[in-house]
FITOR-325099 format. One line per 4 residues: their letters; for each residue y, z, x of N, C-alpha, C, O, CB. Coordinates in nm, 2 decimals. Each point is the difference from the previous one (the first is absolute). Glycine has a CB too. Layout:
BEGIN
a = Y Z X Y Z X Y Z X Y Z X Y Z X ~ ...
//
This chain:
BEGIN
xxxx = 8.07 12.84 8.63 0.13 0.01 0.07 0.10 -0.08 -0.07 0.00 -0.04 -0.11 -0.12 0.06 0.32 ~ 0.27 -0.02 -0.09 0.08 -0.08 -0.12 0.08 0.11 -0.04 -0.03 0.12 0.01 -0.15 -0.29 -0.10 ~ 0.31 0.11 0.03 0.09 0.05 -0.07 0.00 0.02 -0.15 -0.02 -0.10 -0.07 0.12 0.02 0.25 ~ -0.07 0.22 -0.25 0.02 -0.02 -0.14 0.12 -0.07 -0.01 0.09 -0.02 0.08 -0.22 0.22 -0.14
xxxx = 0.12 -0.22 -0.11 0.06 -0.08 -0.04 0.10 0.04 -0.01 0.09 -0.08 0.00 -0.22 0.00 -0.08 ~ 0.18 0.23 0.07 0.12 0.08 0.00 0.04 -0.02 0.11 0.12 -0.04 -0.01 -0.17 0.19 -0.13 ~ 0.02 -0.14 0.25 0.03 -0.02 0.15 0.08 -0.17 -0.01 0.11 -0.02 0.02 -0.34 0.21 0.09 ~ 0.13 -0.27 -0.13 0.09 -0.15 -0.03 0.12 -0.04 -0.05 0.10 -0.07 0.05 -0.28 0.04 -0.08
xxxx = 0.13 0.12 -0.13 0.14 -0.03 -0.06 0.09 0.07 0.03 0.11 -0.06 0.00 -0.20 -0.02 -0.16 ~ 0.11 0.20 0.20 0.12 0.08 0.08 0.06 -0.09 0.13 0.11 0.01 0.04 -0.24 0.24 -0.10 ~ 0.06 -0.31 0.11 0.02 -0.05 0.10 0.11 -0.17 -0.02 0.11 -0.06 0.03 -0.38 0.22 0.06 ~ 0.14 -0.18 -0.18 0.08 -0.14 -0.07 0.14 0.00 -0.07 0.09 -0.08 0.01 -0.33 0.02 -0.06
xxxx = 0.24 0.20 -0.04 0.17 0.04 0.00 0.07 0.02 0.10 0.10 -0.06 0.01 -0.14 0.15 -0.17 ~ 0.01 -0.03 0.24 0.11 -0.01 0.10 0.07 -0.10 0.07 0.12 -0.04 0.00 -0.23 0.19 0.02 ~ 0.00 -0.18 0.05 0.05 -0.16 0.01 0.05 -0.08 -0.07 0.07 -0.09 0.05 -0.19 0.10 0.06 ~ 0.09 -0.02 -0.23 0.01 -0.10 -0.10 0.16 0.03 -0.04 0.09 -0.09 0.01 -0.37 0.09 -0.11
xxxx = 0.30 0.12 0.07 0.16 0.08 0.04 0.06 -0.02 0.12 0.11 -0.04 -0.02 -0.17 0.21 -0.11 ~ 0.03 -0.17 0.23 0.08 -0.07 0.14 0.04 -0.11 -0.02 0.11 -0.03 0.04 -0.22 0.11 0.10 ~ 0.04 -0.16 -0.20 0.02 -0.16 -0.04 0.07 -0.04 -0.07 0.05 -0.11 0.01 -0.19 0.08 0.03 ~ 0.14 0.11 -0.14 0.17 -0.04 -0.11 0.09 0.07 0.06 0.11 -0.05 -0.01 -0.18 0.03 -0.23
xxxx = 0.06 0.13 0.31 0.13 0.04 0.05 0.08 -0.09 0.12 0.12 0.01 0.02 -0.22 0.22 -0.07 ~ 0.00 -0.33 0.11 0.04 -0.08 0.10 0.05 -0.13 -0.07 0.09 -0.07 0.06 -0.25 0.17 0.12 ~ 0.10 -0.13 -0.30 0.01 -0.11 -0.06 0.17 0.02 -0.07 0.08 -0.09 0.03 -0.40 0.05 -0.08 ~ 0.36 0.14 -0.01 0.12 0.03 -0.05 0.09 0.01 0.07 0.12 -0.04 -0.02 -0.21 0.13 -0.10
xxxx = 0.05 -0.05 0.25 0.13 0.00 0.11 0.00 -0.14 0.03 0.11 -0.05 -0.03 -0.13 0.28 0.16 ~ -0.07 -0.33 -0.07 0.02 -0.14 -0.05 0.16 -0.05 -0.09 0.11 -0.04 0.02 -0.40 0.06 -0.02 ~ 0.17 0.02 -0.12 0.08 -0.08 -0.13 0.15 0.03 0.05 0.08 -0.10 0.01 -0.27 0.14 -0.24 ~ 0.25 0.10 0.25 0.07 0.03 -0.02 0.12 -0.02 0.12 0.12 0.03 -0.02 -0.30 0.08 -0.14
xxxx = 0.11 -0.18 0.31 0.04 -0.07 0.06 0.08 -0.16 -0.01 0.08 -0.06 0.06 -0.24 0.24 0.00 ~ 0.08 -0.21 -0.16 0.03 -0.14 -0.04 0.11 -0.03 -0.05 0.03 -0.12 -0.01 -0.22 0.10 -0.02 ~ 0.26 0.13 -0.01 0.15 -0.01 -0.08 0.14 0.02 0.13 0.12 -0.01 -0.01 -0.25 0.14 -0.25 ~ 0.04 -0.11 0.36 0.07 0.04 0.17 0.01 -0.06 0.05 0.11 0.01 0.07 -0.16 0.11 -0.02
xxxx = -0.03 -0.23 -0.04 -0.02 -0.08 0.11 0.01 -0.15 -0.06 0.03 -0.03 -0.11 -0.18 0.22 0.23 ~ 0.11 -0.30 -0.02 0.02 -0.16 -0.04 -0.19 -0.02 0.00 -0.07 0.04 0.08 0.36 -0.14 0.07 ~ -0.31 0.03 -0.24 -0.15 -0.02 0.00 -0.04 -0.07 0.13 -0.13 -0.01 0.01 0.12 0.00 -0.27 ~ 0.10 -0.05 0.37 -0.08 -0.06 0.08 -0.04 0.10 0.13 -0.09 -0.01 0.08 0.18 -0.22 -0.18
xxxx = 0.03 0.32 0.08 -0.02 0.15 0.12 -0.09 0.07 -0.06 -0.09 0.05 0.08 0.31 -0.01 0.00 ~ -0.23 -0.01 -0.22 -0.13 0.08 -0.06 -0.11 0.00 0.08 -0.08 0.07 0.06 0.15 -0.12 -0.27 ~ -0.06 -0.12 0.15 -0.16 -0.07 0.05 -0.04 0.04 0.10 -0.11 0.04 0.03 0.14 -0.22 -0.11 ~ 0.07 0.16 0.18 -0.03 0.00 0.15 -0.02 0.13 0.10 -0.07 0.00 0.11 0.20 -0.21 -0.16
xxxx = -0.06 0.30 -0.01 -0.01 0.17 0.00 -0.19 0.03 -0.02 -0.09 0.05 0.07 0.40 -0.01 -0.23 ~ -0.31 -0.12 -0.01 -0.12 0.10 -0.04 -0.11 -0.09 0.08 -0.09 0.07 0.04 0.18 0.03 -0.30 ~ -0.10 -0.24 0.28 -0.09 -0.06 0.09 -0.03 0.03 0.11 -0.10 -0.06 0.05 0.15 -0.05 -0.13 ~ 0.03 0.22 0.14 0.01 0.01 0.18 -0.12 0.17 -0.02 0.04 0.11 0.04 0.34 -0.25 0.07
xxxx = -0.45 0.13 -0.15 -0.07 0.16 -0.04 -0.12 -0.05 0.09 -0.07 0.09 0.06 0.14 0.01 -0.36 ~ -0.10 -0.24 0.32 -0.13 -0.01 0.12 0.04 0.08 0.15 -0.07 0.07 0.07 0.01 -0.34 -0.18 ~ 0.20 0.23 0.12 0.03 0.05 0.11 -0.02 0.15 0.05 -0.05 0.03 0.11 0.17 -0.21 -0.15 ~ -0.07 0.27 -0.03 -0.04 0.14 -0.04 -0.13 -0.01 -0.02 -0.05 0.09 0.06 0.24 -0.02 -0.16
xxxx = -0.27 -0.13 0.06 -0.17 0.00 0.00 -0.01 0.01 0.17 -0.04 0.10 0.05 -0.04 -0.28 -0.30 ~ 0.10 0.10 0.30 -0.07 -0.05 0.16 0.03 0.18 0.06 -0.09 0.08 0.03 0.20 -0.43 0.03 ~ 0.07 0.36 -0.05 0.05 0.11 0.05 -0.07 0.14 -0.05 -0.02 0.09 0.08 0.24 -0.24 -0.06 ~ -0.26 0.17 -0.15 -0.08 0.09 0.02 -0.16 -0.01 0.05 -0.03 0.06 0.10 0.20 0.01 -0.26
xxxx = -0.23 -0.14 0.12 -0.09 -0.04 0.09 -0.04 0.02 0.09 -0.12 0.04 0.02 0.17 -0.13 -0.09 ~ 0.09 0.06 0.18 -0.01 0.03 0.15 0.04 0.13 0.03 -0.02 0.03 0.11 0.06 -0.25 -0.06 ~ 0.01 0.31 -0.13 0.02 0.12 -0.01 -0.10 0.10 -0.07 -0.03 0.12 0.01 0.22 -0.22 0.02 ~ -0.23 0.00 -0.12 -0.08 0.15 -0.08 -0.16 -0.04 0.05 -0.07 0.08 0.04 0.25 -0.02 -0.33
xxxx = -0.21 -0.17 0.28 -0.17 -0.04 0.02 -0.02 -0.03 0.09 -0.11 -0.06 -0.02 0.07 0.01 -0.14 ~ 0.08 0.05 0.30 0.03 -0.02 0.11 -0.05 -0.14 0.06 -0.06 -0.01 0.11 0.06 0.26 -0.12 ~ 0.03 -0.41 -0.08 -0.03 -0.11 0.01 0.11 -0.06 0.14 0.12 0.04 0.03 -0.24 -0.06 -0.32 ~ 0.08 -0.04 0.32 0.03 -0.01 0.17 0.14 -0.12 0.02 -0.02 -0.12 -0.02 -0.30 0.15 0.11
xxxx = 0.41 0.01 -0.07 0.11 -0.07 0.03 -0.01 -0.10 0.02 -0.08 -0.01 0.09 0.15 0.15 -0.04 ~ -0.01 -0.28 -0.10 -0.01 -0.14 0.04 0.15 -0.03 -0.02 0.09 0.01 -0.08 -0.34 -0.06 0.01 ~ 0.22 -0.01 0.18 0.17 -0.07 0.00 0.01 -0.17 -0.07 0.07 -0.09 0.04 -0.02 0.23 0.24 ~ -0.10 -0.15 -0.34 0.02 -0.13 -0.05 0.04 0.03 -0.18 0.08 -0.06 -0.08 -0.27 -0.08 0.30
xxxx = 0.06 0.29 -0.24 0.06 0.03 -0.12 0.13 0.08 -0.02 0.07 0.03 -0.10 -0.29 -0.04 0.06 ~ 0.23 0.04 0.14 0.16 0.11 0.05 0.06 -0.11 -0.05 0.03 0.01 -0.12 -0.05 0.15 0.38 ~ 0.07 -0.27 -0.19 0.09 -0.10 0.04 -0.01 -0.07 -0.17 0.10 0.01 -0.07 -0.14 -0.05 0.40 ~ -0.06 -0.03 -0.38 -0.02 0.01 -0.13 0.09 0.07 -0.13 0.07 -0.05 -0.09 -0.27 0.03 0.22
xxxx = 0.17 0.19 -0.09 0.09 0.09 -0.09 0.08 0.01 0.01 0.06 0.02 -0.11 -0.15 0.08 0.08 ~ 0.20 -0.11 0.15 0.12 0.01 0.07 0.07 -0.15 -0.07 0.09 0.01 -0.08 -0.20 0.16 0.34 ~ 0.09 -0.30 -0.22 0.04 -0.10 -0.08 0.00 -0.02 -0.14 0.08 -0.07 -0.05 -0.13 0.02 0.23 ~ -0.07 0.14 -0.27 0.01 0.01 -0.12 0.15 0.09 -0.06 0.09 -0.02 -0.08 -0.37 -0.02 0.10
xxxx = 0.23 0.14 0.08 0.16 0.15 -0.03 0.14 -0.06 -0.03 0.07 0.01 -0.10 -0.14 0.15 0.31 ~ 0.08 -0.27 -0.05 0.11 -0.10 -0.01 0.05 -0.05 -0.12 0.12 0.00 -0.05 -0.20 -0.04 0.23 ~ -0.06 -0.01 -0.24 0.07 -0.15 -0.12 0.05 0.09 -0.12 0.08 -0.03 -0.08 -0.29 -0.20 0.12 ~ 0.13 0.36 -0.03 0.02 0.07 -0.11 0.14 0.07 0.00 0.06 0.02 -0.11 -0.31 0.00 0.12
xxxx = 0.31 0.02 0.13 0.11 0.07 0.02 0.11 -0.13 -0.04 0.10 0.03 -0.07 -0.21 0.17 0.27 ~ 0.10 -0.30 -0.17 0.08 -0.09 0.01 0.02 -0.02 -0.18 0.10 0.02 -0.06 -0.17 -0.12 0.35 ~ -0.03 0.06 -0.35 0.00 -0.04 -0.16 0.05 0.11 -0.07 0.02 -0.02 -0.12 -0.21 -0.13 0.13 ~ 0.22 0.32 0.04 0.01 0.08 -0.04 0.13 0.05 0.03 0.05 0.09 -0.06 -0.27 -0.08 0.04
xxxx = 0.30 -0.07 0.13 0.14 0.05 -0.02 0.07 -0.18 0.01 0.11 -0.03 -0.04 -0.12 0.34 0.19 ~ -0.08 -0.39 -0.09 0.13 -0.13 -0.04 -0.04 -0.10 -0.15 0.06 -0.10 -0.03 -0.01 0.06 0.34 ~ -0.15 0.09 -0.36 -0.07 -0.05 -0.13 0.11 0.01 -0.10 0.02 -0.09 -0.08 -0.27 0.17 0.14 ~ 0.31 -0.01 -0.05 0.08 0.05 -0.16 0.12 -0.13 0.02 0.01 -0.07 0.10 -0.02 0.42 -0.12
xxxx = 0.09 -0.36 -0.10 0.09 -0.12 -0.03 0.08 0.15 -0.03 -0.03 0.12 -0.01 -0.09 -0.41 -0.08 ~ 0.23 0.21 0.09 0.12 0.06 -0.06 0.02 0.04 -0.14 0.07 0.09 -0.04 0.00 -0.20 0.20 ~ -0.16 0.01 -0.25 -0.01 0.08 -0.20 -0.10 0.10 0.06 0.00 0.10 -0.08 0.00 -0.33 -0.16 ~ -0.09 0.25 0.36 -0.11 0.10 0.01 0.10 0.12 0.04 -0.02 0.09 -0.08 -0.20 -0.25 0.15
xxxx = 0.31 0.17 0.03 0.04 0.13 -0.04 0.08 0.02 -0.05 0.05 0.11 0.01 -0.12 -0.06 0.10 ~ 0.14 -0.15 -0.18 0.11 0.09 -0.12 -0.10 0.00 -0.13 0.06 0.01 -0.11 0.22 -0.11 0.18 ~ -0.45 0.10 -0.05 -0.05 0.05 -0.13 -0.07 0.13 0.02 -0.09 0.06 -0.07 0.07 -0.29 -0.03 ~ 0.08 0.28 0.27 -0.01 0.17 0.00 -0.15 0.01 0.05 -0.09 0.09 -0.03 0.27 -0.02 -0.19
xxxx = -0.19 -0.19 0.32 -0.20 0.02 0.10 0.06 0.14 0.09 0.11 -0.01 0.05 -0.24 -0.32 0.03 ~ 0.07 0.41 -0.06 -0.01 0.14 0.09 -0.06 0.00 0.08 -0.10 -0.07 -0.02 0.12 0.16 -0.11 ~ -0.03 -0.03 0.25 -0.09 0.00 0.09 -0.17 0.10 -0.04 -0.12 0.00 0.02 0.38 -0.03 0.16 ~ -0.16 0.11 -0.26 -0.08 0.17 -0.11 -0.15 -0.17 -0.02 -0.11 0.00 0.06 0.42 0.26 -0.32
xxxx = -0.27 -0.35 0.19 -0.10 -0.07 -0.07 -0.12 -0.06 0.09 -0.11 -0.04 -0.04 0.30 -0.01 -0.13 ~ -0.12 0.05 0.33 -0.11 -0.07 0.07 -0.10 0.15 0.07 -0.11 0.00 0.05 0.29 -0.26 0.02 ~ -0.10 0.36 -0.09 -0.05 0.09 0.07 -0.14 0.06 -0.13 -0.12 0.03 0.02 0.39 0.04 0.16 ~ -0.21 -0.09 -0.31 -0.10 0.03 -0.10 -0.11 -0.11 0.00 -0.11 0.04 -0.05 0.29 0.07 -0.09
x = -0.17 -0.21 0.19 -0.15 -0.12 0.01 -0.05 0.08 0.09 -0.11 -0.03 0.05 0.16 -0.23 -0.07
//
């Protein structure tokens, strides 16, 4: 039983190709944005973990992790529109750059 190896490595390209395509849109964010909204954009991906989760694998709603993701959203929303300084947007941060993290 088991997968051939052709099956693997087709597989392993693909993905392996998802992952620089995600990795480039990154990079390519970083010239958009302030590294501490970056950060905080690309950190907040647990939260989207839980939310599908509770949508796709049908793991059972908790309100403490609710209240958890919801306060994390916050710090993130807040570092992402009052984070920037003033040299930050006259060196042209976009919103395009947070939507690309």
């Amino acid at each position: 039983g088991g997968k051939s190896w052709g099956t693997l490595a087709f597989w392993a390209l693909i993905c392996g190709t998802i992952w620089q395509i995600g990795v480039y849109i990154w990079y390519i964010s970083l010239s958009m944005t302030s590294i501490s909204g970056n950060t905080a954009v690309f950190q907040s991906a647990p939260a989207f973990v839980y939310l599908f989760s509770v949508i796709f694998l049908g793991e059972k709603f908790s309100p403490v992790k609710t209240a958890g993701v919801i306060v994390s959203q916050v710090g993130v929303l807040m570092v992402t529109l009052y984070g920037t300084t003033d040299e930050g947007r006259a060196r042209g941060e976009s919103p395009l750059g947070y939507v690309l993290v």
